[in-house]
KEFIFI-179946 format. One record per residue (C-alpha): x negated, z negated, y negated. Coordinates in steps of 0.25 Angstrom, whole numbers, plus 2048, in hexadecimal, padded with zeros to 3 digits. Each point is the difference from the previous one (the first is absolute). Layout:
N
<pt X="X" Z="Z" Y="Y"/>
...
// end
This chain:
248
<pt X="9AB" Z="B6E" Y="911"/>
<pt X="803" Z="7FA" Y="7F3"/>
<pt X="7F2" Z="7FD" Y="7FE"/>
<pt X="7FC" Z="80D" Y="802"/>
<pt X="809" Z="807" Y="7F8"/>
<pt X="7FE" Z="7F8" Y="7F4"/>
<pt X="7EF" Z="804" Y="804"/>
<pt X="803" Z="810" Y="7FE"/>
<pt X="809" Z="7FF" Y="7F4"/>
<pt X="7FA" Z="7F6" Y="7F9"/>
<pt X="7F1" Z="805" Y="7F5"/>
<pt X="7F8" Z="802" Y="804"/>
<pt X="804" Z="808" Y="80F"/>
<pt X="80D" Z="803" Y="7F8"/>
<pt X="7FA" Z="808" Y="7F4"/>
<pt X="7F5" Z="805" Y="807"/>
<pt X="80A" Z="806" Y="80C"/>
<pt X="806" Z="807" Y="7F2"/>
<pt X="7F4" Z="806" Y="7FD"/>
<pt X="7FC" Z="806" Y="80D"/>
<pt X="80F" Z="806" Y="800"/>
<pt X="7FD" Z="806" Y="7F3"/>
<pt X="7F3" Z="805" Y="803"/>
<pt X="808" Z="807" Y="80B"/>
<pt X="80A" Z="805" Y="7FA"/>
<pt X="7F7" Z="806" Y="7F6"/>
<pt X="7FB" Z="80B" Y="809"/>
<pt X="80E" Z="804" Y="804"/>
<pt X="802" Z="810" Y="7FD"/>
<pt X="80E" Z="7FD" Y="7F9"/>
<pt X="7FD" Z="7FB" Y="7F2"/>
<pt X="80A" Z="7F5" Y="7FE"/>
<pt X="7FC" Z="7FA" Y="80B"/>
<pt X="7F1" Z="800" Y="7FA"/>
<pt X="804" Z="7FB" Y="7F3"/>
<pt X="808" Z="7F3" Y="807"/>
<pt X="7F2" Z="800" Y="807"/>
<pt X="7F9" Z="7FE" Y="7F3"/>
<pt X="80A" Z="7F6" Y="7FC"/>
<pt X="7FF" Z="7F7" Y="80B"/>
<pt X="7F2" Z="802" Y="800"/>
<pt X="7FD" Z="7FC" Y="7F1"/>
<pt X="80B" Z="7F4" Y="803"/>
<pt X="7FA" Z="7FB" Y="80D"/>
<pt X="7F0" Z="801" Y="7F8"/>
<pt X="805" Z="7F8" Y="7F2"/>
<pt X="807" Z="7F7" Y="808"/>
<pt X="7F6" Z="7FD" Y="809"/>
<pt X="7F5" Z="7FF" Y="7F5"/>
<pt X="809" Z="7F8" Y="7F8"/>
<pt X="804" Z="7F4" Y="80A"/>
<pt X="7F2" Z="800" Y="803"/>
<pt X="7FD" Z="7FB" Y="7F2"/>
<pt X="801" Z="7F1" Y="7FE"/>
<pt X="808" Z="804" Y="7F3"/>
<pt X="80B" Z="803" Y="807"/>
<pt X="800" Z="7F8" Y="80C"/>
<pt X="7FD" Z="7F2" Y="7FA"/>
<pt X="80B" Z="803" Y="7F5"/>
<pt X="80C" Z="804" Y="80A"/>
<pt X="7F9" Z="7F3" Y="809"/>
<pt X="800" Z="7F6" Y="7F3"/>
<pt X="80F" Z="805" Y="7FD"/>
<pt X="804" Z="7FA" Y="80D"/>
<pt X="7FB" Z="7F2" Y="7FC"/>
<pt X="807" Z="7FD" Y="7F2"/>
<pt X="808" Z="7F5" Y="7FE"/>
<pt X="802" Z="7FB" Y="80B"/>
<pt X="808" Z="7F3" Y="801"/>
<pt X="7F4" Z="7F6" Y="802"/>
<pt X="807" Z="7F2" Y="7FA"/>
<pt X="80B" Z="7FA" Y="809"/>
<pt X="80C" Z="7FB" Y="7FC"/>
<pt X="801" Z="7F2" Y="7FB"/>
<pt X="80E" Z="7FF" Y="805"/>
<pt X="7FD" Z="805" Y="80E"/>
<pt X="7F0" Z="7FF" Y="804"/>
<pt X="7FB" Z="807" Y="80C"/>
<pt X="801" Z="7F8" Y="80E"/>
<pt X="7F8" Z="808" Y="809"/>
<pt X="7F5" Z="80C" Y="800"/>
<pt X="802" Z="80D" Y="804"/>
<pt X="7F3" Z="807" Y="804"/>
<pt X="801" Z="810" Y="805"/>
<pt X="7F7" Z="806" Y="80A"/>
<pt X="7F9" Z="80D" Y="7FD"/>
<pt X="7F6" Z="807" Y="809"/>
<pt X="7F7" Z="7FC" Y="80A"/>
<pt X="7F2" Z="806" Y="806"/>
<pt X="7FD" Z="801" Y="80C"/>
<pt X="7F3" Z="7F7" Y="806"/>
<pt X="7FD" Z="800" Y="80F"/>
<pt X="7F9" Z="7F3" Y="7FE"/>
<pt X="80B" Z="7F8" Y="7FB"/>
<pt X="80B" Z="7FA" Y="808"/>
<pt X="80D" Z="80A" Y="801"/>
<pt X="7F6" Z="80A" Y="7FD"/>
<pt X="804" Z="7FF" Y="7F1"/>
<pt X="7FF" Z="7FA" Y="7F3"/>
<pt X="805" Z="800" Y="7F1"/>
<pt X="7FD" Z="80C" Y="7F7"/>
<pt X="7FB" Z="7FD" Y="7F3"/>
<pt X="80E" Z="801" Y="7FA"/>
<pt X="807" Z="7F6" Y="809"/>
<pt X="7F4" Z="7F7" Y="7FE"/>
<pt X="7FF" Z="801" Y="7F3"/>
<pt X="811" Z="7FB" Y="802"/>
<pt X="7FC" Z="7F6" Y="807"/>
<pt X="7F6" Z="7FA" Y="7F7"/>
<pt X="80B" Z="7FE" Y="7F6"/>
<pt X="80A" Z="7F9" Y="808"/>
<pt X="7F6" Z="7F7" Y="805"/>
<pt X="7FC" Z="7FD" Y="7F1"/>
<pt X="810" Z="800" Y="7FD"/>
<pt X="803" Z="7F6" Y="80B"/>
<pt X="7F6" Z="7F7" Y="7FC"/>
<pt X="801" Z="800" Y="7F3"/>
<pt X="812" Z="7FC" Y="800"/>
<pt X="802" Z="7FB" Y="810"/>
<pt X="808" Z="80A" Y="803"/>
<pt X="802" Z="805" Y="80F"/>
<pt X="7FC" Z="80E" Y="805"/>
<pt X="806" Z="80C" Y="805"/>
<pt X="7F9" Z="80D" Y="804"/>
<pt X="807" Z="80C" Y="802"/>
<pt X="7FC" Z="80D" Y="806"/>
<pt X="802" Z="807" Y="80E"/>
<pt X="7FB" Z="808" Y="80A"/>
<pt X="7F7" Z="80C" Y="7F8"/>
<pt X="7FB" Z="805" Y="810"/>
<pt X="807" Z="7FB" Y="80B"/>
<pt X="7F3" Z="7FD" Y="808"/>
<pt X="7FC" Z="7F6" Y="7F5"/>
<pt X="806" Z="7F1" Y="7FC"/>
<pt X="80C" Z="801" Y="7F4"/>
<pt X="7F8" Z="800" Y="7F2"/>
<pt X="806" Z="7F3" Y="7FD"/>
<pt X="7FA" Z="7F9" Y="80D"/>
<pt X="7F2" Z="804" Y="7FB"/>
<pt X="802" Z="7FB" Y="7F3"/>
<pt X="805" Z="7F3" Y="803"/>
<pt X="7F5" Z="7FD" Y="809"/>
<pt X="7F8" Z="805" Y="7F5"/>
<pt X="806" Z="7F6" Y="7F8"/>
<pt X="7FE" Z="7F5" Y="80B"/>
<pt X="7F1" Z="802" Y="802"/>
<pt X="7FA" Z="805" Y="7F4"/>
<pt X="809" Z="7F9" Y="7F6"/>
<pt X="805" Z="7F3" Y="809"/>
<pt X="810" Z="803" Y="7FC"/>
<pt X="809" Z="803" Y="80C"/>
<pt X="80B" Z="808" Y="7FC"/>
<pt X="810" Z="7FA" Y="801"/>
<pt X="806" Z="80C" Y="804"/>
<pt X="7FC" Z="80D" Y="806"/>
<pt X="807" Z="80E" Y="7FD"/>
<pt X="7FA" Z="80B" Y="80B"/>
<pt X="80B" Z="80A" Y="802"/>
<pt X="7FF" Z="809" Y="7F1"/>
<pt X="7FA" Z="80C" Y="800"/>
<pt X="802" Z="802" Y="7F0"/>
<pt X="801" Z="7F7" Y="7F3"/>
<pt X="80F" Z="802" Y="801"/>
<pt X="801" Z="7FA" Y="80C"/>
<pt X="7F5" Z="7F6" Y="7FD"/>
<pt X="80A" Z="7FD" Y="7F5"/>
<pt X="80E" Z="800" Y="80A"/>
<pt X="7F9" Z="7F8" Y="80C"/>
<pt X="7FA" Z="7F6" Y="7F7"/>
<pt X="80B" Z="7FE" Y="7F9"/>
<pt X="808" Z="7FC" Y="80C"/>
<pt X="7F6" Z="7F5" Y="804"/>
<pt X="7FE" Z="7FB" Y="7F3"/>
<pt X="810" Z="7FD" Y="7FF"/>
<pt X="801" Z="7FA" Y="80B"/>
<pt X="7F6" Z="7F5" Y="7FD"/>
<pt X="808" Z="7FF" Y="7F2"/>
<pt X="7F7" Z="807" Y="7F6"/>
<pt X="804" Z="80A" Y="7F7"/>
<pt X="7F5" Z="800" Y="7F7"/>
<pt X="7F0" Z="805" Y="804"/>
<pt X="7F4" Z="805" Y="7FA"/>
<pt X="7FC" Z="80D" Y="803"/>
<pt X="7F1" Z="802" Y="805"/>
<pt X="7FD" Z="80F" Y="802"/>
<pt X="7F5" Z="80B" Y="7F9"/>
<pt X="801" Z="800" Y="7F1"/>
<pt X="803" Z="80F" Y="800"/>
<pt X="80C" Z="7FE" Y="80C"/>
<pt X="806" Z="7F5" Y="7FA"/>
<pt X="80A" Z="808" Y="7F7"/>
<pt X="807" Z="806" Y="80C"/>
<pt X="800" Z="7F3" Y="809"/>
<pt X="805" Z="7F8" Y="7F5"/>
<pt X="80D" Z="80B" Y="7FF"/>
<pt X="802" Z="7FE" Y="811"/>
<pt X="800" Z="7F2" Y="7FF"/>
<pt X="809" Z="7FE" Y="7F4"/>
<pt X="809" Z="809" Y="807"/>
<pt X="801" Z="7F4" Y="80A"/>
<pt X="807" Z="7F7" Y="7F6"/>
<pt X="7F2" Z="7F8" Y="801"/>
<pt X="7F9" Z="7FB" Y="7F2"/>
<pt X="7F3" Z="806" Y="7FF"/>
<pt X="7F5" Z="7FB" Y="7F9"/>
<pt X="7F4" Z="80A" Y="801"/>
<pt X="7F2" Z="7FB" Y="805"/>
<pt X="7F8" Z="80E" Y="7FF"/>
<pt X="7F0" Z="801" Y="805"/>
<pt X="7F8" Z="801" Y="7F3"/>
<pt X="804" Z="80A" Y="7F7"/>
<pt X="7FA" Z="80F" Y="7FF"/>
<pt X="7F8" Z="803" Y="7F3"/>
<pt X="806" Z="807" Y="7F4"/>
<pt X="7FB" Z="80F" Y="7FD"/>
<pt X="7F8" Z="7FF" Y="7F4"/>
<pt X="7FB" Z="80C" Y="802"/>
<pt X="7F1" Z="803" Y="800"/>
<pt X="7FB" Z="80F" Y="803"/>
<pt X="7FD" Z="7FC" Y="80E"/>
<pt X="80E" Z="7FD" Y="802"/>
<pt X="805" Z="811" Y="7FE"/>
<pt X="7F5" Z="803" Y="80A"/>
<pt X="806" Z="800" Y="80F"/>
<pt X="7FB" Z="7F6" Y="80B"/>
<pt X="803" Z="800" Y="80E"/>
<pt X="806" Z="7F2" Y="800"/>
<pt X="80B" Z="805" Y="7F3"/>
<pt X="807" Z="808" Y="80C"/>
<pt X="803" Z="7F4" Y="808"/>
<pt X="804" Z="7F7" Y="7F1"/>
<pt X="80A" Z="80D" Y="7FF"/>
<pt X="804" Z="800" Y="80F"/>
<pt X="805" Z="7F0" Y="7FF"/>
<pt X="806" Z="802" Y="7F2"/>
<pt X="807" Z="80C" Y="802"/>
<pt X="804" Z="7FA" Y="80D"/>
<pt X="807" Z="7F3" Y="7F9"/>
<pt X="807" Z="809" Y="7F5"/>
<pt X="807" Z="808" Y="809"/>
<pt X="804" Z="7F5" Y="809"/>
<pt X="803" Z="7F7" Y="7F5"/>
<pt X="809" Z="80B" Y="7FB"/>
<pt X="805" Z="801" Y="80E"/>
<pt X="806" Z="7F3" Y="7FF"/>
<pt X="806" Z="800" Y="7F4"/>
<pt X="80A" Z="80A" Y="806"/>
<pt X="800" Z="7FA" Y="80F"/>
// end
């Protein structure tokens, strides 16, 4: 339900859903009801035309990714990597009828560079996204074992949101006696998964995948493109649920 409710009010089904309401309103008999119209019509067309422009949708995404705390501390280097599932696609021809979607490979890819590079153990996070597929963080750390040749420590399968990705893993992380992780997830998600995890008490040190490209901006970058809604969706997405947990 979640899911789906995010999918309608979220650009671009959200704006769009404004418009077709205006555009209804509009031939309403009553005036005042045609002038809203034309309000929600113009704000549901701008809106739409401007989220589509990667002006707009790469800046509010690139926001998202400033400082970000990259060095560990000296005093308290990190013991263990966290790595967060994302999506998965389904593929009849692979085992469990599923794989990794670009973002959770692309999460995976970075741990497994991470680990090698420092030694440190693994722990995938991420649970059940359809109950008749494995846990996200059951296909990532085979992932891990067969592409990569790193079996993960620990495996967290029961979250169904960063927060709890943040709470559960916390909870196995203290119990092996760590306090202190780096943080692997999407460049653009990190912001708000570094504030559920700090909220744990844990020291997080952030790992992001590679870092999104700074607007300069070129002319094509005021001219909307298909893929701009989608830059928007994710970084509106993270805003408001980064805003969310500042007051959670």
């Amino acid at each position: 339900m979640k899911p789906l409710l995010l999918s309608l009010a979220m650009p671009p089904t959200g704006l769009l859903t404004l418009l077709l309401v205006g555009l209804l309103l509009d031939q309403a008999r009553d005036p005042r009801p045609r002038r809203w119209g034309r309000v929600c019509a113009w704000a549901g067309a701008i809106g739409l035309y401007l989220l589509a422009t990667p002006l707009v949708s790469q800046t509010m995404l690139v926001g998202l990714e400033r400082h970000l705390p990259t060095h560990p501390p000296a005093d308290h280097p990190p013991r263990a990597i966290v790595v967060l599932g994302g999506e998965l696609i389904r593929t009849p021809s692979m085992t469990g009828g599923v794989r990794l979607g670009p973002l959770s490979a692309e999460r995976a890819l970075s741990a497994a560079a991470l680990a090698r590079s420092t030694g440190l153990p693994i722990l995938v996070s991420g649970g059940l996204i359809h109950p008749d597929v494995p846990a996200v963080s059951t296909v990532m750390a085979e992932s891990l074992k067969d592409d990569f040749g790193l079996a993960p420590r620990w495996t967290e399968d029961r979250s169904a949101d960063t927060w709890e990705n943040a709470r559960l893993s916390a909870a196995i992380l203290k119990q092996a006696g760590i306090d202190s992780i780096y943080l692997v997830t999407t460049a653009w998600h990190m912001r708000r998964a570094l504030l559920a995890f700090q909220r744990t008490g844990l020291i997080v040190t952030a790992a992001p995948t590679p870092l999104d490209r700074e607007v300069r901006p070129f002319l094509s970058d005021v001219l909307p493109l298909p893929g701009a809604w989608q830059t928007s969706y994710y970084a509106l997405h993270e805003w408001i649920g980064y805003a969310w947990y500042r007051v959670r």
